[in-house]
C-alpha atoms as an extended CHARMM CRD file, in Angstrom:
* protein
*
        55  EXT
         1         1  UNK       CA            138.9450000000      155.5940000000     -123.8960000000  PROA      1               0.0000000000
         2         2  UNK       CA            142.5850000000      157.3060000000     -123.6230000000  PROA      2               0.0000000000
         3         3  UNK       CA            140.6730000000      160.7770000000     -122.7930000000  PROA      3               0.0000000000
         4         4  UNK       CA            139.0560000000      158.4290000000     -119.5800000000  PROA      4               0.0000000000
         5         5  UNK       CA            142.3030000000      156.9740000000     -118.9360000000  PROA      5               0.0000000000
         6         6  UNK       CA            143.8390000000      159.9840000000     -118.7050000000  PROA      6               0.0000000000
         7         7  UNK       CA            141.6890000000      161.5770000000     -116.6930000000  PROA      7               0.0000000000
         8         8  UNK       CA            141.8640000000      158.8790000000     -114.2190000000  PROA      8               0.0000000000
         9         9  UNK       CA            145.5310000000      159.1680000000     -114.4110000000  PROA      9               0.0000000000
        10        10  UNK       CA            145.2010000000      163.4720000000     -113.4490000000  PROA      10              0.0000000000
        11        11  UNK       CA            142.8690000000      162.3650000000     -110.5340000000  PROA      11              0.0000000000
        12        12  UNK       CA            144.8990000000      159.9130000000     -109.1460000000  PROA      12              0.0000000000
        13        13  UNK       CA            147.8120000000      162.8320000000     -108.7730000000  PROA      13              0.0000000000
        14        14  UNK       CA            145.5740000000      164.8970000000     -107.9610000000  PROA      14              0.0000000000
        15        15  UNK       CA            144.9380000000      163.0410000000     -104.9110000000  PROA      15              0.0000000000
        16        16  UNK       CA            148.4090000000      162.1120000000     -104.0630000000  PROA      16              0.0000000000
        17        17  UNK       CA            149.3420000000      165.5680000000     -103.7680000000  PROA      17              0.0000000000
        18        18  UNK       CA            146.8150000000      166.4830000000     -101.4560000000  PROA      18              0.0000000000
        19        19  UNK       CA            146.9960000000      163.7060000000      -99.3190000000  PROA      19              0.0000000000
        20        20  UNK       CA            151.0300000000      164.5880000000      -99.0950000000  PROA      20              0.0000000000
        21        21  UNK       CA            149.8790000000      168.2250000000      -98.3560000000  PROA      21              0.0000000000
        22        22  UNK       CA            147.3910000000      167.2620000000      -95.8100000000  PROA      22              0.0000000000
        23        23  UNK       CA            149.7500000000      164.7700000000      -93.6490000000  PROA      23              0.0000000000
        24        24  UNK       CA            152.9030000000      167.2600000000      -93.7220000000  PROA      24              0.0000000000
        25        25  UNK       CA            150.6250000000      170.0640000000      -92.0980000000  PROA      25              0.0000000000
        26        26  UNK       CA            149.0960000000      167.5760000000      -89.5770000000  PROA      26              0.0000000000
        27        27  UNK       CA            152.9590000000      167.1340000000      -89.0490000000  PROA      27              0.0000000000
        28        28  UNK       CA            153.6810000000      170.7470000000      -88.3690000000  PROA      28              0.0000000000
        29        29  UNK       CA            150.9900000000      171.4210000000      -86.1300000000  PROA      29              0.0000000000
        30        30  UNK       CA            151.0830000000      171.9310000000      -81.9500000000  PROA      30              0.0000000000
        31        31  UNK       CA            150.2480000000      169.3220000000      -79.2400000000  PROA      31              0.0000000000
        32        32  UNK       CA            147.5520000000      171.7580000000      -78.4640000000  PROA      32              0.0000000000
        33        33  UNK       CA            146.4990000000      171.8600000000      -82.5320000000  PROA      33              0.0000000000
        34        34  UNK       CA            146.4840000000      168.2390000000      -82.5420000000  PROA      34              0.0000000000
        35        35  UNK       CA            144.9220000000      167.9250000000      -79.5410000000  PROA      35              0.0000000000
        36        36  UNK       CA            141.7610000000      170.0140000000      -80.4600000000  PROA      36              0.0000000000
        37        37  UNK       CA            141.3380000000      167.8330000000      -83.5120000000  PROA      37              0.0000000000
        38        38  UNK       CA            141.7550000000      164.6190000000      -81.7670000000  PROA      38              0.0000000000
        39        39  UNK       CA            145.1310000000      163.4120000000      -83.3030000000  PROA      39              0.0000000000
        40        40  UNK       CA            148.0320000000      161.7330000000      -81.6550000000  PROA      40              0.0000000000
        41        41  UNK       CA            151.4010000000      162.6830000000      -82.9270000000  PROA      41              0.0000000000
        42        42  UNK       CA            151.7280000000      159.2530000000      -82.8080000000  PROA      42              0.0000000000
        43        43  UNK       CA            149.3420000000      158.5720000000      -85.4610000000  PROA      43              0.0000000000
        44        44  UNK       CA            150.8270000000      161.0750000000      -87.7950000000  PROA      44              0.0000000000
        45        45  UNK       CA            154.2370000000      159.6520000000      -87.4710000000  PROA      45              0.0000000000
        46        46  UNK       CA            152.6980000000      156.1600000000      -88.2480000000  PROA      46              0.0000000000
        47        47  UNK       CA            151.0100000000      157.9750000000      -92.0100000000  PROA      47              0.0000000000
        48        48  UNK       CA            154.1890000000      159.6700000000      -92.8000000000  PROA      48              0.0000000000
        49        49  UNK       CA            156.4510000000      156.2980000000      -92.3500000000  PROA      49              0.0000000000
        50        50  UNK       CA            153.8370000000      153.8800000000      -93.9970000000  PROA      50              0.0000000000
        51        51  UNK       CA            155.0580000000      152.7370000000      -97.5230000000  PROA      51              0.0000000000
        52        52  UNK       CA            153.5570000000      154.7240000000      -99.9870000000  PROA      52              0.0000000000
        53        53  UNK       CA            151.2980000000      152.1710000000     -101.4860000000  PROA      53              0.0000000000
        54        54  UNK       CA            149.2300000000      151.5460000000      -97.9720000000  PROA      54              0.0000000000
        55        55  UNK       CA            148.5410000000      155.1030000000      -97.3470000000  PROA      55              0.0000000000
């Protein structure tokens, strides 16, 4: 049961830390970048200033 919850517990940061790596390259792309995946900077303003527990 500890080795599970544990486990979960590496995941979970796991996850975080991608997540945080994934938004702050969204936030140092182009117009044009954005643009030719369909994101607004806009939208990536509104993930990075979202208290952390909604995002």
């Amino acid at each position: 049961m500890v080795l599970r919850a544990w486990r979960a517990l590496v995941e979970m940061v796991r996850l975080r830390r991608e997540r945080s790596r994934d938004r702050y390259q969204l936030a140092a792309m182009t117009e044009r970048e954005l643009g030719d995946c369909g994101i607004t900077r806009a939208e990536i303003e509104y993930e990075l200033h979202k208290p952390r527990r909604r995002r």
